[in-house]
N, C-alpha and C positions, 0 to 999 in steps of 0.2 A: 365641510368635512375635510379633514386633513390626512396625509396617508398614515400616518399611526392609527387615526381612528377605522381607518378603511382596511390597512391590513390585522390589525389585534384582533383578539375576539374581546368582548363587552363583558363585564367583568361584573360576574354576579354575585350580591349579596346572599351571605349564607341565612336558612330561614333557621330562626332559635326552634331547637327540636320542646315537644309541647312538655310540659314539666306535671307527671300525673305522682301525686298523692297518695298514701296507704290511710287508708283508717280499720281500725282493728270491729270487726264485727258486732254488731250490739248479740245480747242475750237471747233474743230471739230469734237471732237470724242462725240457724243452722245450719250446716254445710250440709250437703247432699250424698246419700250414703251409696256408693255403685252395688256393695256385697249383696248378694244373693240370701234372700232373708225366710226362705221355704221351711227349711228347720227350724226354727224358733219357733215354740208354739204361742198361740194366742194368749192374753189372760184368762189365765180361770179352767186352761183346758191342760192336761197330763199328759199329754201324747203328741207327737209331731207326725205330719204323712208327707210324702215326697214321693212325684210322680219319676220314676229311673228308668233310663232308658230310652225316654222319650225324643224322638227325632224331631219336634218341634222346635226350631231357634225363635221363637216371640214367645216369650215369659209372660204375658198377658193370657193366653190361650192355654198355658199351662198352670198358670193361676187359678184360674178361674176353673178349670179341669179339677183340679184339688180341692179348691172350695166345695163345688158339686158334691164329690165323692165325701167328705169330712160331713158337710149337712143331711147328706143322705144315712152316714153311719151311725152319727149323732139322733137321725131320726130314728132307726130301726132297735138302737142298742139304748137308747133313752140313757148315757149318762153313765151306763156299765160298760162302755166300752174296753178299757182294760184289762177288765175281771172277766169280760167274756174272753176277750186275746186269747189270755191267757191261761183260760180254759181248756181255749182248742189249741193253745200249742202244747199243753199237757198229754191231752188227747191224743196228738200227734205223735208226743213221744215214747206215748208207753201204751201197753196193751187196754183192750177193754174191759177185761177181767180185772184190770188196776184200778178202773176208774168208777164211779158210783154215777147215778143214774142223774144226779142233777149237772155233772161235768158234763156227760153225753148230753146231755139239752143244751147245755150251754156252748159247747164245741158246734155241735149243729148251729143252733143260736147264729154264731158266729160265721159260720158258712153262709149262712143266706142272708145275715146283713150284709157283709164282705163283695159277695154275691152282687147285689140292687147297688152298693157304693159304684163296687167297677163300671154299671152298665150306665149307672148315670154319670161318672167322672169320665166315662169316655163316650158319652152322647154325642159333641160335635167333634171330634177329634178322628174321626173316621179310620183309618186303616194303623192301627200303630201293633202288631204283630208281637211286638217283644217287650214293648211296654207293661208296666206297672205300677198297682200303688200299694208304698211298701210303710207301714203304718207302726212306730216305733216308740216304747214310755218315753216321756221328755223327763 
């Protein structure tokens, strides 16, 4: 060893950085959607529900809350969901002397599906206070 080699430092070869490729996506390969998809309704169904207010941050557990409450209204209202709504927000808005007797059935109707929805869409959800489900035509 010679004093050049003893005092330089050793003199390193640069490593070639790795050379990565694009290829453009096949057809079925989908990107992955982050947006919040609660609003949209299902096929085939006219109404959208969305739990508000809900202090929950896992979207799974608030999912699945909404599920609950949709199959429960779905059970009680067989399909009139709608027509009964909108019943009872008639009902709501105007006197009972406005309304005929199959509206008041149907307003009621409407209370006690409403009613069984909430108790089962907030079955594990335990203390949510200010919470709601807020059930809108699509």
């Amino acid at each position: 060893m010679n004093q050049a080699q003893l005092f330089s430092p050793p003199t390193i070869e640069p490593k070639q950085a790795p050379i990565i490729s694009w290829t453009e996506p096949e057809d079925d390969d989908v990107p992955f959607r982050f947006e919040d998809d609660d609003d949209e309704p299902a096929p085939g169904v006219a109404y959208t529900v969305r739990l508000a207010d809900c202090p929950y941050p896992d979207a799974n557990v608030v999912k699945t809350a909404v599920e609950r409450f949709r199959r429960e209204l779905d059970r009680q209202l067989a399909g009139d969901v709608l027509q009964v709504m909108r019943a009872f927000q008639n009902a709501s808005e105007s006197g009972e002397s406005d309304l005929s007797k199959a509206e008041i059935a149907q307003a009621k109707r409407w209370a006690k599906a409403y009613d069984a929805a909430r108790t089962a869409g907030f079955r594990d959800l335990g203390d949510v206070d200010e919470a709601y489900f807020e059930v809108k035509p699509a």
